[in-house]
Backbone as CSV, one residue per row, in Angstrom:
resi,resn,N_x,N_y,N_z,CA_x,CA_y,CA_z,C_x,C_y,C_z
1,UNK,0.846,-1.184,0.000,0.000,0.000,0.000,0.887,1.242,0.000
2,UNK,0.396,2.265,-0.659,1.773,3.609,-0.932,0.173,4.649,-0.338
3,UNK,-0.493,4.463,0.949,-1.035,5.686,1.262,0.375,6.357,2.302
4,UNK,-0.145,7.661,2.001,0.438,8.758,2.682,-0.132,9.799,4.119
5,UNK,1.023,10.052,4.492,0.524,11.472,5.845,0.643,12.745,5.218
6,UNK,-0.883,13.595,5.648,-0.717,15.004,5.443,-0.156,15.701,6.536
7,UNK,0.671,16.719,6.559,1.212,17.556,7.581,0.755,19.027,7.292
8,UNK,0.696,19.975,8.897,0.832,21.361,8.241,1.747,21.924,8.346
9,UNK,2.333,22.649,7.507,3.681,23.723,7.872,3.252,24.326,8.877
10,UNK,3.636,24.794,10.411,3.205,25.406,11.704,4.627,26.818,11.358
11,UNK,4.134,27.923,11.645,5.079,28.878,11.290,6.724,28.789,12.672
12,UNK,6.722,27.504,13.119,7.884,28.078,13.722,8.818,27.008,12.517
13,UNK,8.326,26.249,11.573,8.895,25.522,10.435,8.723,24.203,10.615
14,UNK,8.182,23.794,11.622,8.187,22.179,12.384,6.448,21.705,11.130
15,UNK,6.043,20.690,11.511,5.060,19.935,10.850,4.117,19.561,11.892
16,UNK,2.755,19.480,11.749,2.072,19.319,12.887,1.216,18.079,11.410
17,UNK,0.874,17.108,12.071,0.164,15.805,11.178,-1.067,16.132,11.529
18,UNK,-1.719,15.756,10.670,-3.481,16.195,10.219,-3.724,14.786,10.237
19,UNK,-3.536,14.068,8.758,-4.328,12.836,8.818,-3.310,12.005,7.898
20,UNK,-3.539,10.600,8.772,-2.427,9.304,8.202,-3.461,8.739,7.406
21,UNK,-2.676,7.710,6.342,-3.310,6.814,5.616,-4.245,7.387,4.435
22,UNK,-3.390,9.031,3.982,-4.693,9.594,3.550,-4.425,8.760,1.843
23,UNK,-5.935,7.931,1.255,-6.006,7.950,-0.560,-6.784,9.035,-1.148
24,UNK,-7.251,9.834,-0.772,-7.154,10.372,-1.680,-7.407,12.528,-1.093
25,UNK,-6.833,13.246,-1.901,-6.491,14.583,-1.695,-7.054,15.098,-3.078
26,UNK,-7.928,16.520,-2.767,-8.336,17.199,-4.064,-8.367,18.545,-3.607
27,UNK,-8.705,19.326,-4.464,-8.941,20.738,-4.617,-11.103,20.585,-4.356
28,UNK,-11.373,21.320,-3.586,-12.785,21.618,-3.575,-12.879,22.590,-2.674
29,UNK,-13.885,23.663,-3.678,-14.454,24.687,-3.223,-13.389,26.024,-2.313
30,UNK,-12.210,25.979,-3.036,-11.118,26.550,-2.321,-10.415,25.904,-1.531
31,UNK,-10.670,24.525,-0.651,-10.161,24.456,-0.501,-9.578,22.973,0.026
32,UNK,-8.820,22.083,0.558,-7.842,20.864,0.063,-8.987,19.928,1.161
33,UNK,-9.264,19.234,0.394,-10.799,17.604,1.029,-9.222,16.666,0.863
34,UNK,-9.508,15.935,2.082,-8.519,14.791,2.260,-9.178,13.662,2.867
35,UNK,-8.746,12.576,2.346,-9.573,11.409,3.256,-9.146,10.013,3.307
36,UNK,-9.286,9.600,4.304,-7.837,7.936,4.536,-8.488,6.973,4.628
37,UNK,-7.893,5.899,4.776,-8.753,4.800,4.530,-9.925,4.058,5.294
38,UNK,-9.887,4.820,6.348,-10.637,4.845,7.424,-11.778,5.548,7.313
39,UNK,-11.925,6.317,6.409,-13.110,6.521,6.136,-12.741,8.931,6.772
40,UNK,-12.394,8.879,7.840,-11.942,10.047,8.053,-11.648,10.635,7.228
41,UNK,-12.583,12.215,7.542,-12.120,13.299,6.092,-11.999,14.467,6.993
42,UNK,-11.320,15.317,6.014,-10.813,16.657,6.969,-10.686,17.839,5.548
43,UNK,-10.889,18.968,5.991,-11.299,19.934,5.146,-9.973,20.546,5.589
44,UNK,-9.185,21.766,4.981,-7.391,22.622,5.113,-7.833,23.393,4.124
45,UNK,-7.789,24.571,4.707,-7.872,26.061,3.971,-6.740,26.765,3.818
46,UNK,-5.897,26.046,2.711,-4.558,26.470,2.387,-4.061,25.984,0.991
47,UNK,-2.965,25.860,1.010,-2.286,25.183,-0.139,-0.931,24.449,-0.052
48,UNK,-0.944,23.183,-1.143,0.044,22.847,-0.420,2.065,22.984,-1.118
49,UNK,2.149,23.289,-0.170,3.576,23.142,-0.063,4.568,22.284,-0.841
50,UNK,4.218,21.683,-0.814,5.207,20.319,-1.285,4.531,18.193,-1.167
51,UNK,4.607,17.751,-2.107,4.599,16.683,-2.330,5.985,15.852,-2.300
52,UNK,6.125,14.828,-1.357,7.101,13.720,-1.580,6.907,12.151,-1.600
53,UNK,6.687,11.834,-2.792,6.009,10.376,-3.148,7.316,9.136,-2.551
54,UNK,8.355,9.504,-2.657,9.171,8.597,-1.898,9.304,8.528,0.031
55,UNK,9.051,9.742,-0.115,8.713,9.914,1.645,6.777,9.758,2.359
56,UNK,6.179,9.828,0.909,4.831,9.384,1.131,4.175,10.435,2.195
57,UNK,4.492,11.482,1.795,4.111,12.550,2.828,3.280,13.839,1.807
58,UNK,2.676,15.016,2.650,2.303,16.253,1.818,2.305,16.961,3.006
59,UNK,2.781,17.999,2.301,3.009,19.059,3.563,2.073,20.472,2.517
60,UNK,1.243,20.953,3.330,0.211,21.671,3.394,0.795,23.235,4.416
61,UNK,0.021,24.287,3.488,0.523,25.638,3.965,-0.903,26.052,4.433
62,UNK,-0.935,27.064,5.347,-1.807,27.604,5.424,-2.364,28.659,4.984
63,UNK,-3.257,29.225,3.865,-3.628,30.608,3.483,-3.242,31.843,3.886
64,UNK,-3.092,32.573,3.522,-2.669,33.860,4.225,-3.296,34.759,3.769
């Protein structure tokens, strides 16, 4: 299985984790729908940062 963790960039530069195991991540209605295999979904009013498919991670910014 290649699911991934979303993180948020926290402004002192560290990562604070939102949600593990997430399949699938989109763009809606402004703003980033995430949801894992568990059925858990979570709404992030930002954008993201960076994708790393070998580290299986997304790191997510927050709007400004």
């Amino acid at each position: 299985m290649c699911e991934t963790n979303v993180y948020m960039e926290q402004a002192d530069g560290k990562e604070l984790l939102l949600l593990e195991n997430v399949e699938i991540l989109r763009p809606e209605g402004g703003k980033i729908y995430m949801k894992n295999l568990f059925g858990e979904q979570n709404y992030f009013d930002g954008t993201i940062k960076e994708i790393s498919l070998t580290k299986h991670k997304i790191i997510l910014r927050k709007q400004e």
